[in-house]
ZAMISE-783203 format. One line per field, with one value per residue (C-alpha): residue number from 0; residue in three letters; x, y negated, z. Coordinates in steps of 0.5 Angstrom, whole numbers. Last residue first. Example, Ala and Ser with C-alpha at 12.3 -4.5 7.8 and 13.67 -1.06 7.14 Angstrom:
<titis>
num	c(1_0)
residuo	c(SER_ALA)
px	c(27_25)
py	c(2_9)
pz	c(14_16)
</titis>
This chain:
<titis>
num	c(160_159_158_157_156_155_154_153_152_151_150_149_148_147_146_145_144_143_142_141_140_139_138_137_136_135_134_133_132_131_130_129_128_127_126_125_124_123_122_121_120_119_118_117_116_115_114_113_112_111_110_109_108_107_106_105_104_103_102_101_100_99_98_97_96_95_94_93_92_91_90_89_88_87_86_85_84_83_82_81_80_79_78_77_76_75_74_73_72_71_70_69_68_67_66_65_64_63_62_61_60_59_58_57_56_55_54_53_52_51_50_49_48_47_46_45_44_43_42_41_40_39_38_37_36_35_34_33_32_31_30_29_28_27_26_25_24_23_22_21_20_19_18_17_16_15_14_13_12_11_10_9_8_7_6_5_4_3_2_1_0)
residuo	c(UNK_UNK_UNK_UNK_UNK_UNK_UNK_UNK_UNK_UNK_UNK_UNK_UNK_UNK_UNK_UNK_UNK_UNK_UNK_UNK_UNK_UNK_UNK_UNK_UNK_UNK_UNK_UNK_UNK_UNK_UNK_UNK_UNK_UNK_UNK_UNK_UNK_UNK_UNK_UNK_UNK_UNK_UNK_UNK_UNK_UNK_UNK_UNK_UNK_UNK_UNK_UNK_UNK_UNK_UNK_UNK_UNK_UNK_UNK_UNK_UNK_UNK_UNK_UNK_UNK_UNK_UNK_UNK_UNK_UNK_UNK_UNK_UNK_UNK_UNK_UNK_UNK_UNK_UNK_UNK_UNK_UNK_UNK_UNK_UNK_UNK_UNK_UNK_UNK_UNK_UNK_UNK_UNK_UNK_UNK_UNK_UNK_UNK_UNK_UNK_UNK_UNK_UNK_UNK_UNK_UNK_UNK_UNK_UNK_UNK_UNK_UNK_UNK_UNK_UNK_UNK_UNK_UNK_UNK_UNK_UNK_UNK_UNK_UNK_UNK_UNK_UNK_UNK_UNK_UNK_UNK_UNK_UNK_UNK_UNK_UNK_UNK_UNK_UNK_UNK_UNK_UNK_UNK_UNK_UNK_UNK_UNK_UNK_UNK_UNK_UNK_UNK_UNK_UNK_UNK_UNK_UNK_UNK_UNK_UNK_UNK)
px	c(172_179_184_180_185_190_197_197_193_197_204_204_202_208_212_209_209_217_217_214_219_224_223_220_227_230_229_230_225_219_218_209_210_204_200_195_189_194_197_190_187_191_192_185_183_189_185_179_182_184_178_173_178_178_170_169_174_171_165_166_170_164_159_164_164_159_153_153_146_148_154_150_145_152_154_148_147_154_153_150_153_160_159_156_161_166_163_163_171_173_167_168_175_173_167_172_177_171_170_176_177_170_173_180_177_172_178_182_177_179_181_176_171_171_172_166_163_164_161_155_154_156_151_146_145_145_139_135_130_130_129_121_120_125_120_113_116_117_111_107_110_109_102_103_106_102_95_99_96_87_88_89_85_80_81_81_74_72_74_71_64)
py	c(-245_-250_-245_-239_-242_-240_-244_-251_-250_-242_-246_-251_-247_-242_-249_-250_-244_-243_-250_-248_-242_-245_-251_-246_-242_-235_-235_-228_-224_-229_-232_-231_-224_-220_-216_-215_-218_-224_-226_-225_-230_-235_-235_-235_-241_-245_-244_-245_-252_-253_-251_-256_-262_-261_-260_-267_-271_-270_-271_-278_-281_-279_-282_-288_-289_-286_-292_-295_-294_-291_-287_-284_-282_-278_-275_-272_-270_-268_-263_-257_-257_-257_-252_-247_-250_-247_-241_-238_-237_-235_-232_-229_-226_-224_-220_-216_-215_-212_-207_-205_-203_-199_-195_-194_-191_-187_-185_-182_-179_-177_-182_-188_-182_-180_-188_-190_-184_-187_-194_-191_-187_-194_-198_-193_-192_-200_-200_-195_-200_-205_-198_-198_-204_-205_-198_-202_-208_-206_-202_-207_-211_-206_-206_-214_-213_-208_-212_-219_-217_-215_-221_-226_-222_-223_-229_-232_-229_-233_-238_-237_-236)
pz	c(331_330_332_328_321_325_322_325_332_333_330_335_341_339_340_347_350_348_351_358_358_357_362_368_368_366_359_355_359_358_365_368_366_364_370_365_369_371_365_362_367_367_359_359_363_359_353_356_359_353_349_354_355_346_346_351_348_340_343_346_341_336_342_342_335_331_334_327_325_318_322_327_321_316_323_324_317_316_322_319_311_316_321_315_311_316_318_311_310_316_318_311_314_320_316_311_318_321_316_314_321_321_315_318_324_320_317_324_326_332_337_334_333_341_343_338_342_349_347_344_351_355_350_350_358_358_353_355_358_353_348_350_348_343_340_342_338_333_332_333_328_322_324_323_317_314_315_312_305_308_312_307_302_307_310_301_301_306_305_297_300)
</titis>
């Protein structure tokens, strides 16, 4: 009888839930199907707000810029509380040398690439100059690039995210 007992208060605690639940789930449901038509009517009336409103747009800009900052601060640990566990067993069986050595190389080939895909990609899109307009040959140029990546990897806390 206490078995019982205990299902039926279970039942009878978790029943708001579970309706709760269902009505969830039948609104995303029935949104999923809007949710193009949403985002683009949402993404034209931030447009509209950002254009006239000029403190709702400050207001969102705080709020964005407060949130990438705890980012900063937060994905760190967050990365460093999730991984210590990993490196701390693959240091005690002893195998952290060439899978680490092969980690590290397989995310820097991944960011540089990425990095050099995206600048390719916005040069061509925006139509930016591929020579800046001080320097007029390839040399300047590669070394101007070089430079500013120096500073970006040793200064930009989001560099190494």
């Amino acid at each position: 009888m206490a078995v019982f007992n205990f299902r039926f208060r279970h039942n009878l605690l978790f029943a708001p839930v579970r309706w709760v639940n269902r009505q969830y789930l039948g609104l995303t449901d029935r949104l999923e199907k809007w949710l193009p038509a949403i985002t683009v009517a949402t993404f034209i009336g931030g447009i509209f707000l950002g254009k006239y409103s000029p403190g709702f747009s400050s207001a969102i800009n705080r709020g964005v810029s407060a949130f990438i900052d705890g980012y900063g601060v937060i994905a760190p640990l967050a990365i460093f509380f999730i991984l210590s566990p990993c490196l701390a067993r693959l240091l005690s069986i002893g195998r952290a040398g060439r899978f680490g050595g092969y980690a590290v190389a397989w995310l820097a080939t991944r960011r540089l690439l990425a990095c050099v895909w995206g600048a390719i990609f916005t040069a061509l899109l925006f139509r930016f100059p591929l020579l800046p307009e001080q320097h007029g040959n390839l040399f300047d140029a590669l070394k101007q690039s070089f430079t500013s990546f120096l500073w970006m990897a040793t200064h930009n806390t989001y560099f190494y995210a």
